[in-house]
Biopython code that builds the backbone (N, CA, C, O; Angstrom):
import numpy as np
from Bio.PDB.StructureBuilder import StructureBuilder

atoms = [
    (1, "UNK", "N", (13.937, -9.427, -9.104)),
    (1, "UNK", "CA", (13.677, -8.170, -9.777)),
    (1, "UNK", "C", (14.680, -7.131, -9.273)),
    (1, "UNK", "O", (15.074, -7.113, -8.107)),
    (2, "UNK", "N", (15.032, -6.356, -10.118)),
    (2, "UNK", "CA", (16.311, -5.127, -9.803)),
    (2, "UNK", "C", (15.448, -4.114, -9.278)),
    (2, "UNK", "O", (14.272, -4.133, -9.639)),
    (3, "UNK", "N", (15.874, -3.158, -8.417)),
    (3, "UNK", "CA", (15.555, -2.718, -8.083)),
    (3, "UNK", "C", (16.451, -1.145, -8.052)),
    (3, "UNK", "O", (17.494, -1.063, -7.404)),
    (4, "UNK", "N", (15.890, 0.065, -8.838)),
    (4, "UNK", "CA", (16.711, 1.422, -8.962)),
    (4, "UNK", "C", (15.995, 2.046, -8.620)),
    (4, "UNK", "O", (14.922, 1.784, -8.077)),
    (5, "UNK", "N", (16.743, 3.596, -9.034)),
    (5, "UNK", "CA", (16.276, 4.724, -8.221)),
    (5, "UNK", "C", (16.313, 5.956, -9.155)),
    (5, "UNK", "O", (17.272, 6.022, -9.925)),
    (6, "UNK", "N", (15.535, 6.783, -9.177)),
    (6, "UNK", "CA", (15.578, 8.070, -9.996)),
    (6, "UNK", "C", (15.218, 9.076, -9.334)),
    (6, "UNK", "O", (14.037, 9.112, -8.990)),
    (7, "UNK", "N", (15.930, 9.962, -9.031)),
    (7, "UNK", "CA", (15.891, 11.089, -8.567)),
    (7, "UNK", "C", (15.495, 12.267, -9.446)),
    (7, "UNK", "O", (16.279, 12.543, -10.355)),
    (8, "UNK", "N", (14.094, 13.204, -9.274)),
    (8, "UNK", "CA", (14.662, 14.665, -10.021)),
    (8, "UNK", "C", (14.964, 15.733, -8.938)),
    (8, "UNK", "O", (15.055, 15.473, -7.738)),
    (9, "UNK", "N", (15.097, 16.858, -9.443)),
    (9, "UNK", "CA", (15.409, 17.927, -8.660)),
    (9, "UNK", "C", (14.389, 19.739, -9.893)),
    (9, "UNK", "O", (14.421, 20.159, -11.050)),
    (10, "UNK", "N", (13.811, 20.046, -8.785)),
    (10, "UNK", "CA", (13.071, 21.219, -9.268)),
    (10, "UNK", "C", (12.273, 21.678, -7.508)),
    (10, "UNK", "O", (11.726, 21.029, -6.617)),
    (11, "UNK", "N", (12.602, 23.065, -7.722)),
    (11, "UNK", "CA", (11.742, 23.505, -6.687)),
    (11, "UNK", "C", (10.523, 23.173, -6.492)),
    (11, "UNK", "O", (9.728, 22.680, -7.293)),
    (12, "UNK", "N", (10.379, 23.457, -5.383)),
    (12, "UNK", "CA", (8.597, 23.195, -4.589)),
    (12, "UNK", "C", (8.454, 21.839, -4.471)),
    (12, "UNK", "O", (7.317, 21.517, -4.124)),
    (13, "UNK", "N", (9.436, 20.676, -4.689)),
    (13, "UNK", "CA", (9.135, 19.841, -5.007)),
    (13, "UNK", "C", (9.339, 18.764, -3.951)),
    (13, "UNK", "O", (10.530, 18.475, -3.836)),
    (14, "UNK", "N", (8.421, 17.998, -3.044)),
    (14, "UNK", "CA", (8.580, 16.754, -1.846)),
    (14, "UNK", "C", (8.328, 15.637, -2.479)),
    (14, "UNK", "O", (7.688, 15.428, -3.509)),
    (15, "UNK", "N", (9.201, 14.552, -1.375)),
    (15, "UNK", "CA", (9.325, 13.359, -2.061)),
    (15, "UNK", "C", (8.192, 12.726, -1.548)),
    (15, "UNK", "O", (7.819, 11.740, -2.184)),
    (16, "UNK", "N", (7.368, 13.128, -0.281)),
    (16, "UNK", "CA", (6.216, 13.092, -0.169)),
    (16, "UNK", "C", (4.730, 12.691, -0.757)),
    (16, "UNK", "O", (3.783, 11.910, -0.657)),
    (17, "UNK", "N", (5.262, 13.831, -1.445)),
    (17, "UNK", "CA", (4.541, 14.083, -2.408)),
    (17, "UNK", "C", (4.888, 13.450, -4.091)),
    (17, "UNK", "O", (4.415, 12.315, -4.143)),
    (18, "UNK", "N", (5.303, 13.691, -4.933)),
    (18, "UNK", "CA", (6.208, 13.649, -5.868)),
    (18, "UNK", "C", (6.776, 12.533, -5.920)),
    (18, "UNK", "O", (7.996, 12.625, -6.055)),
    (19, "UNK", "N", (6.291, 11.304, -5.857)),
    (19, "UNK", "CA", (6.648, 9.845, -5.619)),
    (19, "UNK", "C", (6.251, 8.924, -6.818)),
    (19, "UNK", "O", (5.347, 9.252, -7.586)),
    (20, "UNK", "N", (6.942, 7.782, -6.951)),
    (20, "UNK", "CA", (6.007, 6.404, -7.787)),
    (20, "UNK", "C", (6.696, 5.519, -7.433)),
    (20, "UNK", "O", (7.553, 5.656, -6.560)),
    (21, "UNK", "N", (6.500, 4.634, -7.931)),
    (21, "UNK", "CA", (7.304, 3.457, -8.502)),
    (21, "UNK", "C", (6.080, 2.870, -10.195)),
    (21, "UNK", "O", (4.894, 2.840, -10.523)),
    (22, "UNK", "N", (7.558, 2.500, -10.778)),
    (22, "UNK", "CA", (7.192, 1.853, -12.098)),
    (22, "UNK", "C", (8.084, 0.437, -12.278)),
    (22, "UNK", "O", (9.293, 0.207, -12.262)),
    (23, "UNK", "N", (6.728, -0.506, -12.481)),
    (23, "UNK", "CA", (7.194, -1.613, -12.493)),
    (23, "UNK", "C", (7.316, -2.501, -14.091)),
    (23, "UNK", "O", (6.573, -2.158, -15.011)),
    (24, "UNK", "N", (8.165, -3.468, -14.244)),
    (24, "UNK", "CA", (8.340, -3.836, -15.092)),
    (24, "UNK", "C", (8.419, -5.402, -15.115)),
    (24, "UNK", "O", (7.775, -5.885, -14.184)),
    (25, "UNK", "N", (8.986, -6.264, -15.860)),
    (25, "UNK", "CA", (8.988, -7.942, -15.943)),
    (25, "UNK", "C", (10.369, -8.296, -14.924)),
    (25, "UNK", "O", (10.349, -9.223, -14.114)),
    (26, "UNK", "N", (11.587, -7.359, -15.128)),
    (26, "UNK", "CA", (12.782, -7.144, -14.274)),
    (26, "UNK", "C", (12.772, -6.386, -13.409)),
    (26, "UNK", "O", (13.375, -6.663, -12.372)),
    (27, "UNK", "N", (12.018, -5.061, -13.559)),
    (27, "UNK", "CA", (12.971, -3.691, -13.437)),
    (27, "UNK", "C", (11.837, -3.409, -12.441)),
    (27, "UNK", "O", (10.714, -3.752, -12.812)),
    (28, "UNK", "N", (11.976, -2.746, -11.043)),
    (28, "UNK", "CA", (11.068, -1.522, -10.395)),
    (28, "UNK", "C", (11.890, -0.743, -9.754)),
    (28, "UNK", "O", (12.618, -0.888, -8.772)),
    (29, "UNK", "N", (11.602, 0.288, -10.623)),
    (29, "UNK", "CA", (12.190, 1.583, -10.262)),
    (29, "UNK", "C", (11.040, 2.664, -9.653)),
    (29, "UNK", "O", (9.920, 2.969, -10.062)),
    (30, "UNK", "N", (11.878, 3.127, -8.423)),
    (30, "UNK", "CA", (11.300, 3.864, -7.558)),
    (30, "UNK", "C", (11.913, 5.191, -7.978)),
    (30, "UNK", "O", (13.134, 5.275, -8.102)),
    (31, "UNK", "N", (11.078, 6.282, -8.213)),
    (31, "UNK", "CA", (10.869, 7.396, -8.739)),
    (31, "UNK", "C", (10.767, 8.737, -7.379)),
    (31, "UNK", "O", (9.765, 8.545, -6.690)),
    (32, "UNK", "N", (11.320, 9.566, -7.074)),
    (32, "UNK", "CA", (11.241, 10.554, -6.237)),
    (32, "UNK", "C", (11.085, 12.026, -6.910)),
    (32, "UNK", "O", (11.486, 12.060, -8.073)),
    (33, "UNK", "N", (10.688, 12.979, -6.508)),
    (33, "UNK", "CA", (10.654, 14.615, -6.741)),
    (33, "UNK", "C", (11.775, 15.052, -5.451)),
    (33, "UNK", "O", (11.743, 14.330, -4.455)),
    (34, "UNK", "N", (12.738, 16.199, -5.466)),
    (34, "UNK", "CA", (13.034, 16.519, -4.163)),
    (34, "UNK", "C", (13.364, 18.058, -4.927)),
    (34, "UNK", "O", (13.393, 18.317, -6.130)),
    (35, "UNK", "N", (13.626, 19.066, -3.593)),
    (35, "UNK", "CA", (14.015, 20.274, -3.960)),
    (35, "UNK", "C", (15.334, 21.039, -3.530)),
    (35, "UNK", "O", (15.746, 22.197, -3.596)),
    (36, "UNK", "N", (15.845, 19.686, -3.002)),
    (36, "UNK", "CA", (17.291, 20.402, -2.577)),
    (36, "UNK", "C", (18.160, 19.125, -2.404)),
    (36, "UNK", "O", (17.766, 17.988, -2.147)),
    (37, "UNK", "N", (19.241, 19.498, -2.572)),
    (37, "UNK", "CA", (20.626, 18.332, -2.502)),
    (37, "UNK", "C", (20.283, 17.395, -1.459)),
    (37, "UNK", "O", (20.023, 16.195, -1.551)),
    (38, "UNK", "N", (20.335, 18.296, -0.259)),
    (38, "UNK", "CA", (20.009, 17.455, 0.812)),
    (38, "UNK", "C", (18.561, 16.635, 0.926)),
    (38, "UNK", "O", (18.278, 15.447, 1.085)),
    (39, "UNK", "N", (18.213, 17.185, 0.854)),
    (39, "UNK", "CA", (16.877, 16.359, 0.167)),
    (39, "UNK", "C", (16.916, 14.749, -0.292)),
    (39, "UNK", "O", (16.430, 13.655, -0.007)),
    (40, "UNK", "N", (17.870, 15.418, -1.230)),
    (40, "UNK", "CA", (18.184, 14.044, -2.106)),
    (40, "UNK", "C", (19.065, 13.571, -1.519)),
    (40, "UNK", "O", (19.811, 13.217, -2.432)),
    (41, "UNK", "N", (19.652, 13.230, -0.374)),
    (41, "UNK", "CA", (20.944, 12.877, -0.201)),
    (41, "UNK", "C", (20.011, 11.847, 1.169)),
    (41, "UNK", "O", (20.593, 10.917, 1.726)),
    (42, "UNK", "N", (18.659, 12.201, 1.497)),
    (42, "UNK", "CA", (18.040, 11.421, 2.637)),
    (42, "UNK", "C", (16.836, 10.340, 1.460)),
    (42, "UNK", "O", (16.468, 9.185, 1.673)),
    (43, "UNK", "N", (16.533, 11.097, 0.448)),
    (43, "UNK", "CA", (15.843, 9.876, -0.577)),
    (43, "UNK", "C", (16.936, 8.659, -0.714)),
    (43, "UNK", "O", (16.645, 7.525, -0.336)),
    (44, "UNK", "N", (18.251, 8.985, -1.298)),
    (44, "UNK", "CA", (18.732, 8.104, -1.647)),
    (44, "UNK", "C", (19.428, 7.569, -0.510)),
    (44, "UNK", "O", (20.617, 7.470, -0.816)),
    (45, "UNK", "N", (19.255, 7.245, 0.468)),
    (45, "UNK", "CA", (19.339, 6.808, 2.049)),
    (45, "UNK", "C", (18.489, 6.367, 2.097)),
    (45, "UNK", "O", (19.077, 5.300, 1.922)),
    (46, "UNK", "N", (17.256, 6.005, 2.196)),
    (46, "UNK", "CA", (15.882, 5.916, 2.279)),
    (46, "UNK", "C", (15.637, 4.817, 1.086)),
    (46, "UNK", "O", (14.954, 3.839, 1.390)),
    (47, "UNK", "N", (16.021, 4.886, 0.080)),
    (47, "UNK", "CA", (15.405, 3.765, -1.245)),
    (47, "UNK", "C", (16.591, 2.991, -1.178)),
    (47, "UNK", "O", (16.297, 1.803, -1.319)),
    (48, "UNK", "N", (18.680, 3.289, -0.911)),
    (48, "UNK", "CA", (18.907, 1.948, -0.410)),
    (48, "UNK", "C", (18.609, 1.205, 0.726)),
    (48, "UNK", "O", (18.952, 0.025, 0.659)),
    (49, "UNK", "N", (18.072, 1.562, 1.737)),
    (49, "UNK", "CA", (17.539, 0.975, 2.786)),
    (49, "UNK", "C", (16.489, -0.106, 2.436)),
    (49, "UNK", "O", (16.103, -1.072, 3.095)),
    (50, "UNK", "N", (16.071, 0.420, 0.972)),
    (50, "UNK", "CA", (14.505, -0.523, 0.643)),
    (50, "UNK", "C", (15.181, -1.280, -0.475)),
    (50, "UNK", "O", (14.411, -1.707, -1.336)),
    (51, "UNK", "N", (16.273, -1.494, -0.610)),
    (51, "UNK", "CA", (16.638, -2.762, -1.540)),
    (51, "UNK", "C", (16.931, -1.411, -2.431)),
    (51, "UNK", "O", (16.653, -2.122, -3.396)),
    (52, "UNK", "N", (17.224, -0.157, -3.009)),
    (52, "UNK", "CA", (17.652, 0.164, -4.391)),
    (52, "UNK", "C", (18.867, -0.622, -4.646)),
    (52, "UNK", "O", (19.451, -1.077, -3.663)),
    (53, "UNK", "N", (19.425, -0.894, -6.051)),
    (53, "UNK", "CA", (20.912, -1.013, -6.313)),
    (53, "UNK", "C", (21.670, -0.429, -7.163)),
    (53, "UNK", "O", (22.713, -0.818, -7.688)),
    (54, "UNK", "N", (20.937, 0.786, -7.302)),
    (54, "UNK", "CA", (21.490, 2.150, -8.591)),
    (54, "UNK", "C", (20.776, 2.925, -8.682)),
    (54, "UNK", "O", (19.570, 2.688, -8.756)),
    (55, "UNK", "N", (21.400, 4.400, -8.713)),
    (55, "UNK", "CA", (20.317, 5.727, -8.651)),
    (55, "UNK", "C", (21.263, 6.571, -9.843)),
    (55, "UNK", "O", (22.434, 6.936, -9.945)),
    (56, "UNK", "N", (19.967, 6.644, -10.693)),
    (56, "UNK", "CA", (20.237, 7.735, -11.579)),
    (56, "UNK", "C", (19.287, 9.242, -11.093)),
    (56, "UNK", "O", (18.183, 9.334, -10.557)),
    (57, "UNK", "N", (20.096, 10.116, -11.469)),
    (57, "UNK", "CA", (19.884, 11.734, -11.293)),
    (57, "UNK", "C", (19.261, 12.073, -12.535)),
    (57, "UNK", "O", (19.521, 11.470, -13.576)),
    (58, "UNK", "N", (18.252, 13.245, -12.439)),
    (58, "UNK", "CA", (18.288, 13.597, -13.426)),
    (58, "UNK", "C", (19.248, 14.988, -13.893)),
    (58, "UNK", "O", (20.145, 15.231, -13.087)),
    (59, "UNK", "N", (19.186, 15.711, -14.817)),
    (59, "UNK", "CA", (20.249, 16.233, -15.577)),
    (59, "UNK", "C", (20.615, 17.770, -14.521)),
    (59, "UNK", "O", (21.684, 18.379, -14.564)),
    (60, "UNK", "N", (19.312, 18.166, -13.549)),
    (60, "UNK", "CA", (19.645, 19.596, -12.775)),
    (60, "UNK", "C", (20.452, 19.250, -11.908)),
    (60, "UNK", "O", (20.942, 20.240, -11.364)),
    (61, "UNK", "N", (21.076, 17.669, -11.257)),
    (61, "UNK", "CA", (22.302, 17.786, -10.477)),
    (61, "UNK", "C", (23.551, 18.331, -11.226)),
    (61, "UNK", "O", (23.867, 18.078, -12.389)),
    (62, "UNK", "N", (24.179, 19.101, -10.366)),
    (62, "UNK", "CA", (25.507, 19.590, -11.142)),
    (62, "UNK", "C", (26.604, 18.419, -10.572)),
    (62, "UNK", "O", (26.184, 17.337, -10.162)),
    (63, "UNK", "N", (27.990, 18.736, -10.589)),
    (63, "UNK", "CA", (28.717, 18.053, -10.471)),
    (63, "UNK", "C", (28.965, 17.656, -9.004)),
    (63, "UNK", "O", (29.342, 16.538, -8.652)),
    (64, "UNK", "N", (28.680, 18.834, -8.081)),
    (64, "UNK", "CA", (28.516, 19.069, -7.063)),
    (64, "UNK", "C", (27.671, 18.111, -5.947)),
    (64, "UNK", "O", (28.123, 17.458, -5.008)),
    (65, "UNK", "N", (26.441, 18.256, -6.350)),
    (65, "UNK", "CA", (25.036, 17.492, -6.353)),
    (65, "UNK", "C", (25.162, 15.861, -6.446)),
    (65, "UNK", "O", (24.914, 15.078, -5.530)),
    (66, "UNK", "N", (25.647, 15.503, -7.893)),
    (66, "UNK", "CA", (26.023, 14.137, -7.772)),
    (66, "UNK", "C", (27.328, 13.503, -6.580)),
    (66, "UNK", "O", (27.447, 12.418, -6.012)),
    (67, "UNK", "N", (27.786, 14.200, -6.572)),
    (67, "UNK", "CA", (28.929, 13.470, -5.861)),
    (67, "UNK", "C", (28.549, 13.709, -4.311)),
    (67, "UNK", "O", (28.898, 12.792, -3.567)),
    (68, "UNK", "N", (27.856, 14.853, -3.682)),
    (68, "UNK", "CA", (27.170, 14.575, -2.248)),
    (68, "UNK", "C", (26.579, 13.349, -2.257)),
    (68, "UNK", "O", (26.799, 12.657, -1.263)),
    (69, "UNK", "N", (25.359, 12.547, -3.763)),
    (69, "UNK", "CA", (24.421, 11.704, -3.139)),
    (69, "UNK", "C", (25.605, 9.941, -3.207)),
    (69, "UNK", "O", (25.273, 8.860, -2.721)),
    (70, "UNK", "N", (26.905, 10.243, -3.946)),
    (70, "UNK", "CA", (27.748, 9.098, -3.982)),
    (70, "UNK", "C", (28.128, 8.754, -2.580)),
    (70, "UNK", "O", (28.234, 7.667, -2.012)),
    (71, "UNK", "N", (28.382, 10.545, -1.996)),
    (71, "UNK", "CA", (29.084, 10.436, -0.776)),
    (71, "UNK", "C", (27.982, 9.922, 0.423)),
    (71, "UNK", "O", (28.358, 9.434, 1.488)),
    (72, "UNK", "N", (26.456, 10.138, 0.025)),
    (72, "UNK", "CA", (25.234, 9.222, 1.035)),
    (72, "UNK", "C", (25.468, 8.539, 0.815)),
    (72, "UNK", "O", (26.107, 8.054, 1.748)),
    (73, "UNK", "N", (25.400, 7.385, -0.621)),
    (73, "UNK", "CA", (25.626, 6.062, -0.364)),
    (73, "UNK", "C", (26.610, 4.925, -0.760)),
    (73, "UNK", "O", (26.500, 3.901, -1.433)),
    (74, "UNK", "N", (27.380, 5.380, -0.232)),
    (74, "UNK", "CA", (28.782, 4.922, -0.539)),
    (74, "UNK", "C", (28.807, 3.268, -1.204)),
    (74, "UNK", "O", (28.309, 2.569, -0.321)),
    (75, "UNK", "N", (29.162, 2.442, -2.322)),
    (75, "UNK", "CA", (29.174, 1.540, -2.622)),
    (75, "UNK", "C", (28.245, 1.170, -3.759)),
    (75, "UNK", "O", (28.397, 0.104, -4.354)),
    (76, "UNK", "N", (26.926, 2.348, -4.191)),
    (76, "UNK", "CA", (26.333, 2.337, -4.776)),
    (76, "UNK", "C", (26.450, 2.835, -6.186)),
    (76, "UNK", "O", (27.135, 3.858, -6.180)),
    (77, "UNK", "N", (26.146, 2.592, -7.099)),
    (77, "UNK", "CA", (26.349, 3.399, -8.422)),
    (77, "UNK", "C", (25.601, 4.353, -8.645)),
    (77, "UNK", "O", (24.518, 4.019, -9.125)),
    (78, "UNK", "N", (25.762, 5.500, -8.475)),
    (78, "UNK", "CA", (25.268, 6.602, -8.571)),
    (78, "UNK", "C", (25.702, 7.613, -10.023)),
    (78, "UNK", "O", (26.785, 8.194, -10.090)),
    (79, "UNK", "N", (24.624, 7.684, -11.145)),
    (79, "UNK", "CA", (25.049, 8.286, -12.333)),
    (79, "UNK", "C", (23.944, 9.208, -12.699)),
    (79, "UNK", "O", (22.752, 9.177, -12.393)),
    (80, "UNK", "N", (24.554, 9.947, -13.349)),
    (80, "UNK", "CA", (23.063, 11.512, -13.704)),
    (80, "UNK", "C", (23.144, 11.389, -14.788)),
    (80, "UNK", "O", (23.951, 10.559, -15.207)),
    (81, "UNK", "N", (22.096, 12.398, -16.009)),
    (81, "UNK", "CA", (21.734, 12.337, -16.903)),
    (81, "UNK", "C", (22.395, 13.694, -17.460)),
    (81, "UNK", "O", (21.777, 14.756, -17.382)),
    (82, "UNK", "N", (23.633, 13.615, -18.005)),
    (82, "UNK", "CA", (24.415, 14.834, -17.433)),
    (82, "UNK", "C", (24.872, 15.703, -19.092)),
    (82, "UNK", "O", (25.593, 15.243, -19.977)),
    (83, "UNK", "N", (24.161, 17.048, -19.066)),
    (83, "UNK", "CA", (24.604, 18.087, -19.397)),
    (83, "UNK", "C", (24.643, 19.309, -18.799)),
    (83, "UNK", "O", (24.928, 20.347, -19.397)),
    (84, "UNK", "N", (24.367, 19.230, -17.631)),
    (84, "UNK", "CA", (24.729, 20.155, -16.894)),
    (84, "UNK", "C", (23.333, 21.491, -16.834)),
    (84, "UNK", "O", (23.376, 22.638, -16.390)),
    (85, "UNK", "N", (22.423, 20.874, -17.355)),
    (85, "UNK", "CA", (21.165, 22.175, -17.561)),
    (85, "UNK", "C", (20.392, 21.296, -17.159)),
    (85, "UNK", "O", (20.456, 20.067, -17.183)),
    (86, "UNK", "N", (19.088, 22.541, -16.500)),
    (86, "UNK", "CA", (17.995, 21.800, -16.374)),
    (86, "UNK", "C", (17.235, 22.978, -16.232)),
    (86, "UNK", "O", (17.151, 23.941, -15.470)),
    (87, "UNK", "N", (16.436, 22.300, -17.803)),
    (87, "UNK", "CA", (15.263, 23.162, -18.226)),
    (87, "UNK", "C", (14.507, 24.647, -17.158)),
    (87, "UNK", "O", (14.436, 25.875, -17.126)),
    (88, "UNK", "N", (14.118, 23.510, -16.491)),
    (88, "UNK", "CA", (13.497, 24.506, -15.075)),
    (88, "UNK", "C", (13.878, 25.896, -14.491)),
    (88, "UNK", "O", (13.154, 26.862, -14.249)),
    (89, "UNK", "N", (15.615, 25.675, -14.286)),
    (89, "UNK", "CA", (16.040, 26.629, -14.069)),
    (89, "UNK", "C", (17.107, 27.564, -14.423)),
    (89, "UNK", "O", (17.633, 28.412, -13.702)),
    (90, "UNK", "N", (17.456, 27.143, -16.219)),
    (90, "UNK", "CA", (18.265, 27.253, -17.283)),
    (90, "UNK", "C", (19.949, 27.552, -16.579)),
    (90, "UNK", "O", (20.767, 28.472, -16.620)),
    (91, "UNK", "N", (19.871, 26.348, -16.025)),
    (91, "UNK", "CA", (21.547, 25.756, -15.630)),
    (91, "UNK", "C", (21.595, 24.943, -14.596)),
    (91, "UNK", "O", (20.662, 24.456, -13.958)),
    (92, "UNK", "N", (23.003, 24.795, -14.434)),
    (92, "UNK", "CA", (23.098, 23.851, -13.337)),
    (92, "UNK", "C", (22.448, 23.900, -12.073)),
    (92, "UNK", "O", (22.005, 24.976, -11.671)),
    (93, "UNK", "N", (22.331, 22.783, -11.349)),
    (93, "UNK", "CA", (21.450, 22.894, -9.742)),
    (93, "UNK", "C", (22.858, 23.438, -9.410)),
    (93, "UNK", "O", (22.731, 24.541, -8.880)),
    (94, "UNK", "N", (24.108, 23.086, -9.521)),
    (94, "UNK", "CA", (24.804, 23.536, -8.403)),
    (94, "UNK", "C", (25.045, 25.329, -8.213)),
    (94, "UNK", "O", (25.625, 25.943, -7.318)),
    (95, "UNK", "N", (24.379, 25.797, -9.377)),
    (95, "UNK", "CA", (24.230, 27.221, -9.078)),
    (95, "UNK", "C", (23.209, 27.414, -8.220)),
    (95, "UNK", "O", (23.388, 28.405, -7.512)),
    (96, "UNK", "N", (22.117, 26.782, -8.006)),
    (96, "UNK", "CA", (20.852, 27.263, -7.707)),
    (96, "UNK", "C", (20.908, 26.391, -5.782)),
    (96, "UNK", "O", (20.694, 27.033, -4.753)),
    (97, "UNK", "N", (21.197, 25.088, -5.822)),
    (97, "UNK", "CA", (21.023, 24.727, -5.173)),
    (97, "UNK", "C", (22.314, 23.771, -4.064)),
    (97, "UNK", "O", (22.303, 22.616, -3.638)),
    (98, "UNK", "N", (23.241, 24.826, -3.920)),
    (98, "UNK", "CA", (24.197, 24.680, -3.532)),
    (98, "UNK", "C", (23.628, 24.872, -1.554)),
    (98, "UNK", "O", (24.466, 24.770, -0.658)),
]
sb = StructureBuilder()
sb.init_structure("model")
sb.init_model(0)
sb.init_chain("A")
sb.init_seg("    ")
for serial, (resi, resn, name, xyz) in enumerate(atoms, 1):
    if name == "N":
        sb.init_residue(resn, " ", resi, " ")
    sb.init_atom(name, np.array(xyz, "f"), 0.0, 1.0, " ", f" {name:<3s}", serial, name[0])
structure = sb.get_structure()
């Protein structure tokens, strides 16, 4: 079974807390909440340690954002859902959460 990773990003938000996994016939993907880059940069440290082998972002990483969590896990495919907005905080994280 494959094993990925999905990251979002919105304030107030712990991975703690703000967790799943969803399983499938192939696929379990482990699901996180976080509220800051760094944040996300110790999730996705943390889920390849547990077997992930690809982490998608969702769309509030900016350009910025994605390429810190490439630079956590080097070798991994790391891709976002990318227009550069996110609803939450009507634009990029890398304005907000630089």
């Amino acid at each position: 079974m494959a094993a990925v990773g999905f990251i979002y990003l919105a304030e107030g938000l712990s991975p703690e807390k703000q967790h799943g996994v969803i399983r499938s016939t192939n696929i379990e993907m482990k699901i996180y909440g976080v509220d800051s880059y760094e944040k996300a940069c110790e999730v996705a440290k943390k889920i390849v340690g547990e077997g992930v082998e690809s982490i998608l972002l969702c769309a509030g990483f900016g350009y910025r954002g994605t390429t810190m969590i490439k630079e956590a896990v080097p070798g991994i495919p790391v891709a976002s859902a990318k227009f550069d907005y996110h609803p939450g905080i009507g634009g990029s994280g890398d304005s907000v959460f630089q």
